[in-house]
C-alpha positions in Angstrom: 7.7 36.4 70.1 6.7 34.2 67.1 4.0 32.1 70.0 2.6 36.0 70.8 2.2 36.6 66.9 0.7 32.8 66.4 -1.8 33.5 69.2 -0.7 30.8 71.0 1.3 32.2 74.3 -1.4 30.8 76.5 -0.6 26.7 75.6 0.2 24.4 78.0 3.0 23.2 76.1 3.1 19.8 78.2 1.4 17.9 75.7 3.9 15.1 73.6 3.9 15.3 69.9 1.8 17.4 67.7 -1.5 17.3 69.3 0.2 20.2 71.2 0.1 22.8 68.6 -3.8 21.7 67.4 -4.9 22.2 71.2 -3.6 25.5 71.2 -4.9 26.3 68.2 -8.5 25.7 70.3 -10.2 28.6 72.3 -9.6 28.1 75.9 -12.9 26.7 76.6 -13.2 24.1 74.2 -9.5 23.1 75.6 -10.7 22.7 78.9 -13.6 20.9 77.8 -11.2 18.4 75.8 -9.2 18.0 79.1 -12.3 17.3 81.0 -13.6 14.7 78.5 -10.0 13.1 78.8 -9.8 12.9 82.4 -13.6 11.4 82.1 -12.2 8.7 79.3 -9.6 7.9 82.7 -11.8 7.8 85.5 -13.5 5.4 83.2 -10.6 3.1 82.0 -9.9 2.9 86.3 -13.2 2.1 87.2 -12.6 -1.3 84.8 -9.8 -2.3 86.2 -11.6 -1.5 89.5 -13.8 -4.1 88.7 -11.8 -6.9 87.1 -9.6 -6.5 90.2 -12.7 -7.2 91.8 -13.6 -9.9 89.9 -10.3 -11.5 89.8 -9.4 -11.7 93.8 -13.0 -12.8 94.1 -12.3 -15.5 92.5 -9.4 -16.4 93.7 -10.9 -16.2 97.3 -13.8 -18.3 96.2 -11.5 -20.9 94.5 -9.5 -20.7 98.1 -11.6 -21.1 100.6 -14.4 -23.3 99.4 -14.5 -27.0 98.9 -17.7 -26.8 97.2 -17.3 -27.8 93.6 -20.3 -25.3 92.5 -18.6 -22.3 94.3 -15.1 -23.3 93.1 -16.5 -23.0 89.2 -18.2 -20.4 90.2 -14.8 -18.9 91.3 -12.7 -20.2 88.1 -15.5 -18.6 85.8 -14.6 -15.3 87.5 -11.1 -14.7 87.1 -11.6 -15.1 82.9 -14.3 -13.0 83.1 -12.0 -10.5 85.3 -10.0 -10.8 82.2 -12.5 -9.8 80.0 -13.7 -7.2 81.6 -10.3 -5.5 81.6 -9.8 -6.2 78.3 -12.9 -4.4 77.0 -11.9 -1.3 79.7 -8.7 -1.1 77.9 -10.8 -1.0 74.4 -13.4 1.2 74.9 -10.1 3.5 76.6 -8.2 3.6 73.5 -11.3 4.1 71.5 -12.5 7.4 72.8 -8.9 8.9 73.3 -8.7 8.4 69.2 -12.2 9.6 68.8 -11.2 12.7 70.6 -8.1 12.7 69.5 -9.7 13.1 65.9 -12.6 15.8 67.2 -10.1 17.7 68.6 -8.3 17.7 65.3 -11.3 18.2 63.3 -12.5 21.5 65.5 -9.2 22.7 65.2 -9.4 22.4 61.3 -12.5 23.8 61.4 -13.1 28.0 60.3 -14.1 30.2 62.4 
């Protein structure tokens, strides 16, 4: 009864902590739109450590199986940079959720 008289019986109440209650507070398309940009923000954070696993076994395969010493640096400069890469995944990952994190505060906020 009091989610009916808040408008807010249609909320996917799913979401931890109070982020819940500003989504709902959001007209169904800009929620979906949120969720999209989310899912988007992990697609992205996967495709990084796609490619620092990449990078990484690489590396380790290069280091492996050739005696070469030009490959095998070639192979030791790859897992650090496999590191690297993962590290700025995780960064960028963290700094769009808070950016939208704060947009989706700031359009709930806003008047309509």
């Amino acid at each position: 009864m009091i989610l009916m008289s808040l408008g807010l019986q249609g909320c996917n109440w799913r979401f931890p902590g109070p982020s819940r209650i500003v989504r709902c507070m959001l007209p169904l398309s800009d929620r979906l739109a949120i969720s999209r940009t989310d899912l988007a923000n992990e697609r992205t954070l996967l495709a990084y450590v796609r490619t620092a696993l990449a990078l990484a076994a690489g590396g380790v395969g290069l280091v492996q199986l050739f005696t070469s010493p030009t490959i095998v640096a070639f192979g030791w400069a790859l897992i650090p940079a496999a590191a690297l890469v993962l590290i700025v995944g995780v960064v960028r990952f963290q700094r769009a959720r808070r950016a939208l994190r704060h947009a989706e505060t700031t359009a709930a906020e806003a008047p309509r």
